[in-house]
C-alpha positions as CSV (number, residue, x, y, z in Angstrom):
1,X,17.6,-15.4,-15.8
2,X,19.9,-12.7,-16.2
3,X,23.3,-13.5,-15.9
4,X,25.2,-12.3,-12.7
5,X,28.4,-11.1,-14.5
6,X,25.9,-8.6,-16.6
7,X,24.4,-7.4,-13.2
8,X,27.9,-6.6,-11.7
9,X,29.0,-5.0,-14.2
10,X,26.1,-2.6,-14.6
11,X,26.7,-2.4,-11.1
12,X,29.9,-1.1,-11.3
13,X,29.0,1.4,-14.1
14,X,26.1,2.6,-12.0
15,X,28.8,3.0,-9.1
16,X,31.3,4.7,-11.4
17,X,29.3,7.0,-13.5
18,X,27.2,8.3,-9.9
19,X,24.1,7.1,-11.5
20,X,20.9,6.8,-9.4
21,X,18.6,4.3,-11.3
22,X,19.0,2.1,-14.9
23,X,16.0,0.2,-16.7
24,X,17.1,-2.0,-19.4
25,X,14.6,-3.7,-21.6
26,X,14.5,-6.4,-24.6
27,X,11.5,-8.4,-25.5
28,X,13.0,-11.4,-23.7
29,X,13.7,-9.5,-20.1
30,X,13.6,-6.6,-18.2
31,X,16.1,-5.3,-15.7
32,X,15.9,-2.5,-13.4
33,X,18.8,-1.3,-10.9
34,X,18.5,1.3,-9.0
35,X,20.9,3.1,-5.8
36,X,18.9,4.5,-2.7
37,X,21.8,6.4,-1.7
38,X,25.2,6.8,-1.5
39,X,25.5,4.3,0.9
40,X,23.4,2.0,0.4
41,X,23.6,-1.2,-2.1
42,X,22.4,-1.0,-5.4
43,X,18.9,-3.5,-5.8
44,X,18.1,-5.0,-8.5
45,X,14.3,-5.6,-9.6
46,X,14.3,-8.7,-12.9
47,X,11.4,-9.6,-14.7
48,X,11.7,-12.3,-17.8
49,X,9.2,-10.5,-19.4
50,X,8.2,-7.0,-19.7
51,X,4.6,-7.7,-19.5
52,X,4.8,-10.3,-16.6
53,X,5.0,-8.0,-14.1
54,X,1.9,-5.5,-14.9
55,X,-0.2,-8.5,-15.6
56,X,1.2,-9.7,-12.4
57,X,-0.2,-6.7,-10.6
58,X,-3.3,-6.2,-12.3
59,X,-4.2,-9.7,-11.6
60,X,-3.5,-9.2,-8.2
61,X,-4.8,-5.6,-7.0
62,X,-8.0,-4.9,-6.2
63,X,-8.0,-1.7,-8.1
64,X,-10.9,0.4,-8.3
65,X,-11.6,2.7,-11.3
66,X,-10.9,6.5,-11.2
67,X,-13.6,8.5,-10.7
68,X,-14.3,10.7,-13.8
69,X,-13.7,14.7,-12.9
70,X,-17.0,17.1,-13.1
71,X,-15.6,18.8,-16.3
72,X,-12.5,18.3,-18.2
73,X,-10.6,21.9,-16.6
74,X,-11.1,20.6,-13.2
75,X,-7.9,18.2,-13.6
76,X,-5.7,20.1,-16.6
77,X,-3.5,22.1,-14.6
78,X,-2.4,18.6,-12.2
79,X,0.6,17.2,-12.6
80,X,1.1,13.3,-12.0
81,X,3.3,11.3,-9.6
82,X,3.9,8.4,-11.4
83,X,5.3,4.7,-10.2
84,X,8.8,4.4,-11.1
85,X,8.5,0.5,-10.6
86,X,6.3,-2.5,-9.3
87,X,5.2,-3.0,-6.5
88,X,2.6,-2.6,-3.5
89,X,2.0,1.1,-2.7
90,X,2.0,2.3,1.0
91,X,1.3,5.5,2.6
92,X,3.0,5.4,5.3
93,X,6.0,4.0,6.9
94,X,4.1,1.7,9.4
95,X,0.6,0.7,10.1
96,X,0.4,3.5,13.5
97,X,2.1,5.8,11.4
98,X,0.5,9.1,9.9
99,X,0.2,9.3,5.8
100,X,3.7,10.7,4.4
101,X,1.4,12.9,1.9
102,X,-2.5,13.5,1.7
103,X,-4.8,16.0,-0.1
104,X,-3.7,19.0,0.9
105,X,-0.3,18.1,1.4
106,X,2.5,20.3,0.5
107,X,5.0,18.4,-1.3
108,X,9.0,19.8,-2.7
109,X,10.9,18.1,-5.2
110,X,12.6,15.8,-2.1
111,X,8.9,15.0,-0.2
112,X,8.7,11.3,0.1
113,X,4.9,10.9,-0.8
114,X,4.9,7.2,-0.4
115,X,6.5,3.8,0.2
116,X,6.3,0.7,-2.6
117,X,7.4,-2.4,-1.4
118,X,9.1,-4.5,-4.2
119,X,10.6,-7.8,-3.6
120,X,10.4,-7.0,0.1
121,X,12.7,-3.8,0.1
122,X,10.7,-0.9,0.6
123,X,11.7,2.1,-1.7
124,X,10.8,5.7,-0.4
125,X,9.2,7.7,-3.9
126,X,9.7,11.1,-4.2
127,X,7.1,13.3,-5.4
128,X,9.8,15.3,-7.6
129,X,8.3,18.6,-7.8
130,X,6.9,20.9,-5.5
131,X,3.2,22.0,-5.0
132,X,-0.1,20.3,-3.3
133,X,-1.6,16.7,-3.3
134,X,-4.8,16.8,-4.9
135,X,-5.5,13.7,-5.2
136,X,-4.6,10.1,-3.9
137,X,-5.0,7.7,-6.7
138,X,-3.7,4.5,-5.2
139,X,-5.1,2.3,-1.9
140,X,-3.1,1.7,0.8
141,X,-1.8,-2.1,0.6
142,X,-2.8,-2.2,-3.5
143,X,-0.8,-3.3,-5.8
144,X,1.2,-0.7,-8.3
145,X,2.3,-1.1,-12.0
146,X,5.0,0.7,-13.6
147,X,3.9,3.9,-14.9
148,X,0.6,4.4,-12.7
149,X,-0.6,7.2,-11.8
150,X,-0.4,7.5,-7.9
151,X,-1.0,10.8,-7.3
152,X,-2.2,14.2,-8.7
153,X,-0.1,17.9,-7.9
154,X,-1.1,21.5,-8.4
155,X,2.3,23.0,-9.1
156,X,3.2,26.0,-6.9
């Protein structure tokens, strides 16, 4: 376990240098801290290993393989909205909700495409550039590794 005094202080940093996020990795542990907002309190997601929490979500998500584009051009000019974390993905903010993004969806820089729960805080995403959704890579409810692909864009 990390200890405490090493969280606050990163804290502190984070809080005194306006950062937004900060991933720090060894080969023992991984910590990630990352600020919602202004006003809101920093969270901070630990792993003891770097690997235990994809194997953690691959063992647990019922992830279905992509399904392979008609020719190579088809899928060259998308851009990807990746997961900045672990978690479960959700596309919407509650079950009678509408989808916050869907093919055909246009999305800016600030769009929040998604919800992943992680550690049972739920952290909007950002699709962080502008154009349409393509494609939806990820189920609603499945489980998300670092890195994945959740999404495909065609820039505007």
């Amino acid at each position: 376990m990390m200890d405490i005094r090493k969280l606050k202080e990163l804290v502190r940093l984070m809080v005194e240098n306006d950062l937004t996020e900060l991933d720090l990795r060894d080969k023992d542990e991984q910590a990630t801290v990352r600020r919602q907002t202004a006003s809101s309190p920093p969270q901070v997601i630990h792993h003891s290993s770097p690997h235990q929490a994809a194997t953690a979500a691959v063992s647990h998500s019922n992830a279905q393989p992509a399904v392979a584009a008609k020719a190579a051009g088809d899928e060259s000019d998308l851009v990807a909205i990746e997961s900045p974390m672990v978690g479960t993905f959700y596309t919407a903010s509650g079950p009678d909700k509408p989808a916050l993004a869907s093919v055909g969806a246009t999305v800016d820089a600030e769009s929040v495409v998604c919800l992943i729960e992680a550690m049972k805080i739920f952290n909007e995403i950002k699709a962080e550039r502008s154009g349409t959704i393509a494609k939806v890579l990820v189920k609603n409810g499945q489980a998300v590794e670092f890195g994945q692909k959740m999404f495909l864009v065609r820039p505007s």
